[in-house]
N, C-alpha and C positions, 0 to 999 in steps of 0.2 A: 297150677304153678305153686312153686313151695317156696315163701320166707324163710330164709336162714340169717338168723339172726347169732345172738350168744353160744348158740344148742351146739351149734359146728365148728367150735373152736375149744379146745383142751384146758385145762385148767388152768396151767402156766401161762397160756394166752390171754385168760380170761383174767387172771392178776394182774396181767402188765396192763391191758388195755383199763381196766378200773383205778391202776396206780397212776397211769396219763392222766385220766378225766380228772383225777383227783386233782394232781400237781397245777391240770391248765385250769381248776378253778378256783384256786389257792392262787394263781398268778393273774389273774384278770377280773378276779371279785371285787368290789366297792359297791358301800352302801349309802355313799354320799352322792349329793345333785351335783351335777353340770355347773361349774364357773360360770359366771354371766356377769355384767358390767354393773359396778356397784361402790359403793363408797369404801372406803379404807372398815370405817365403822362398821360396814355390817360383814365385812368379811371377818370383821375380829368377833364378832356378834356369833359366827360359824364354828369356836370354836377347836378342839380336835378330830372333828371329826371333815372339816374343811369340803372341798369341794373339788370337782373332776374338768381335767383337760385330756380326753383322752383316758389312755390306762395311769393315766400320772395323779395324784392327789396333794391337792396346796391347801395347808392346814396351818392351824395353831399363830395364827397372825395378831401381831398384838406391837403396839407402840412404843418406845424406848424414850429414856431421860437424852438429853442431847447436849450442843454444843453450853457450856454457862453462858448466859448472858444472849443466846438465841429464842427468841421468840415461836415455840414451838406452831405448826401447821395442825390445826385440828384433825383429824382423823374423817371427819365429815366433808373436809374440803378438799381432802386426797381420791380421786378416782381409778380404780383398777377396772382393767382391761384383760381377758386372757385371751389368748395366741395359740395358733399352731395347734395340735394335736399329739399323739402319744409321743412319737419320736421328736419333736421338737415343740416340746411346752413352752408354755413363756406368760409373762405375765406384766401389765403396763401399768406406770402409777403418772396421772396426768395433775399437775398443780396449777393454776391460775391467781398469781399471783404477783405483785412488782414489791420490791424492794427499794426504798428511792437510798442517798446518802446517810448512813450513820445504822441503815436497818437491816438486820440478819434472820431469815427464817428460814426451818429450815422441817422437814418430813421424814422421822426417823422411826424405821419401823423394821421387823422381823417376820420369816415365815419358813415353814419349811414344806421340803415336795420331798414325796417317795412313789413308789410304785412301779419304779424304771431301773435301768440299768445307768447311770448320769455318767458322761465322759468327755463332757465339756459344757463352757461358760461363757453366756457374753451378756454385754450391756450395749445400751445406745443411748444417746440424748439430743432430741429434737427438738423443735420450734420453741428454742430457750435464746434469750438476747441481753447483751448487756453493752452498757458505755462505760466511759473511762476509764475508774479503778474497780467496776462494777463484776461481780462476778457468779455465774450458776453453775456447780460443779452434782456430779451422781458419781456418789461412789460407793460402791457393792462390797461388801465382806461376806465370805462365804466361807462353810465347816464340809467338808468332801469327806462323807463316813460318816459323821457326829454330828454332837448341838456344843452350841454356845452355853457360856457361863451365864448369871443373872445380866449379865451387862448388854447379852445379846452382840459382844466384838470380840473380848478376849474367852481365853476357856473354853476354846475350841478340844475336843474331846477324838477329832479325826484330824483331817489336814485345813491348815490353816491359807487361805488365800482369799485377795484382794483384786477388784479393776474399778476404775480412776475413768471420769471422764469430764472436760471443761467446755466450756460453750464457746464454739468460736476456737479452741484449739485442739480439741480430743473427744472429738464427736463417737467414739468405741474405744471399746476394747473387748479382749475375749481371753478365755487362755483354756487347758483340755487337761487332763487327768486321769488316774485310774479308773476304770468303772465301780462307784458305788451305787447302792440303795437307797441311801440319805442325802440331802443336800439339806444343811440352815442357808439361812439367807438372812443379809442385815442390808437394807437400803439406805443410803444417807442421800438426801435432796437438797440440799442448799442454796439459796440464793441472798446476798451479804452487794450489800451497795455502796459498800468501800465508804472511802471519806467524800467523795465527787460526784460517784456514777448512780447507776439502777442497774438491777439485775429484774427481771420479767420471767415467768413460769415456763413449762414445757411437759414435757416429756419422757422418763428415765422408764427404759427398756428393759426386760429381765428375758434372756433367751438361751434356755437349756439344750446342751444334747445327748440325747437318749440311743442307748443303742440295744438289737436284741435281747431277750431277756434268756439264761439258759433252758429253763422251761418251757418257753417257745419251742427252740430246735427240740427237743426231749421230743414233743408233744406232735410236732409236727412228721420227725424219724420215725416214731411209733405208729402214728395213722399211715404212713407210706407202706410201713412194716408190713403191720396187718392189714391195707388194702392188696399189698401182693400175695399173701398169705392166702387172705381171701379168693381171690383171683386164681391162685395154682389148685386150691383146694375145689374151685368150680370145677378147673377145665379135666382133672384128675377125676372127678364125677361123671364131664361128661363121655371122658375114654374110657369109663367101665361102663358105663348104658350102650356105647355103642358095641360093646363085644360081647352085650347080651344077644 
């Protein structure tokens, strides 16, 4: 029995099928670890070179100057979480914290993901509580295409959008876009205890969506190709052995 391998297919076949491999390993390569649950600090510890969910890469995480007069969250007392897989990364920043009357704190930080096709956005905010004038809000700035300027909010460089969520009254939000390559992300965590109340920690949700990448179908059109290719070129084989 005879291997046919590269030998039985023509030049021009043998280009496309090497310019496939090439593309889908151009599109699915990454030299960074697996995301796993870790403090804000050590993911900023990570660098550009960031870390994987999937075919998706969350990188370049680092902290931001915040509200005046807000009592910044240390980076060591922020927990992330990541989510989901290629088509639907995501990533969770958990605080434990209370704010009583007069006290605002708040978790202000940045990151960005690539390695997708991105064509929508949502946030969430859980197991967050507050009394009277007391208040914990997550709110998401995001750059669809580009980065952010030094401020990490404005100087967005692609499309500029925002989602808002308050505890107790706007527990989501989401919104969807063109498909880019890049997303920045700015996360603001707030919890401010008004003149009266407490605002108490939670949970602010970050959940991407991803959709095919073009090199995908390329790659996947191409192996159909040449498996039928292959296939005619058998059976064409074995109708000239038989009419030996």
């Amino acid at each position: 029995m005879k291997t046919v391998l590269f030998g039985t297919l023509g030049g021009d076949m043998k280009q496309s099928l090497s310019l496939a491999l090439l593309v889908f390993a151009m599109a699915s390569g990454s030299s960074a670890a697996p995301c796993g649950t870790g403090s804000l600090a050590s993911y900023i510890a990570l660098g550009s070179s960031g870390c994987t969910i999937g075919a998706d890469t969350f990188f370049d995480f680092r902290t931001l100057s915040g509200i005046a007069g807000a009592t910044p969250i240390s980076a060591g007392a922020v927990t992330l979480d990541p989510l989901g897989g290629t088509f639907d990364p995501g990533i969770s920043a958990t605080v434990n914290v209370t704010a009583n009357a007069g006290n605002l704190f708040e978790a202000l930080f940045t990151f960005k993901i690539s390695g997708s096709f991105y064509a929508g956005d949502s946030i969430a905010l859980t197991n967050s509580s507050a009394s009277s004038d007391g208040a914990v809000t997550g709110i998401q700035n995001f750059c669809a295409g580009g980065t952010f300027g030094p401020s990490g909010v404005t100087g967005c460089t692609g499309v500029a959008g925002s989602l808002l969520t308050l505890a107790g009254v706007q527990n989501q939000d989401s919104t969807s876009f063109r498909p880019v390559t890049l997303l920045s992300v700015t996360d603001d965590f707030t919890f401010d205890g008004g003149l009266a109340g407490s605002a108490s920690g939670g949970t602010m949700t970050n959940r991407f969506t991803a959709v095919p990448e073009p090199a995908a179908f390329f790659v996947t059109a191409m192996g159909l190709a040449f498996a039928a290719a292959y296939v005619s070129r058998l059976e064409k084989k074995g109708g000239n052995h038989d009419k030996v």
